[in-house]
C-alpha positions, 0 to 999 in steps of 0.5 A: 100457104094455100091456094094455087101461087104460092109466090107471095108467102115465099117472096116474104120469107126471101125478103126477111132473110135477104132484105137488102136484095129481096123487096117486098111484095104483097099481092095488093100493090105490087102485084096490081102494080105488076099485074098486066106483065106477070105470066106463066110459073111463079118463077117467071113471075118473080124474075119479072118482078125482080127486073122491074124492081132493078129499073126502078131502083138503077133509075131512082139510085141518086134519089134513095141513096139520100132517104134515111134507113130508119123506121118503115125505109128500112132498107133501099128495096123497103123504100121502093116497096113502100113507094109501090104501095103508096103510088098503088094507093093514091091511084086506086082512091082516085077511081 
């Protein structure tokens, strides 16, 4: 993993081994989405990252509970990712 953050490439690892804690992070979409509020080391950027994805998930709980485990929603933090991505591109097809 070049380059200086190397919060992507580790957060991935994380998220194969824990995927039922761990959610998926890429740097397109959920750090776009996350972008205005990540400072300082990559710790303090995980941790804020992972706050987010816990509001995200305590406030839409009832809904995921009922989204099947199957294909791409394999777990519930999968879902949330891949509700990141897909928010993160209807917004940037519209600009």
């Amino acid at each position: 993993m070049g380059g200086p953050s190397k919060l992507v490439g580790q957060w991935k690892i994380l998220q194969h081994v824990l995927t039922d804690l761990v959610p998926p992070i890429e740097r397109s979409y959920t750090c776009g989405l996350f972008r205005s509020l990540l400072h300082g080391s990559d710790d303090d950027k995980f941790l804020t990252i992972m706050r987010r994805y816990r509001a995200i998930c305590e406030r839409c709980l009832g809904t995921l509970i009922d989204v099947p485990l199957e294909g791409f929603n394999s777990s519930i933090p999968k879902i949330i990712g891949n509700a990141i991505m897909g928010y993160m591109f209807a917004h940037r097809k519209r600009r």
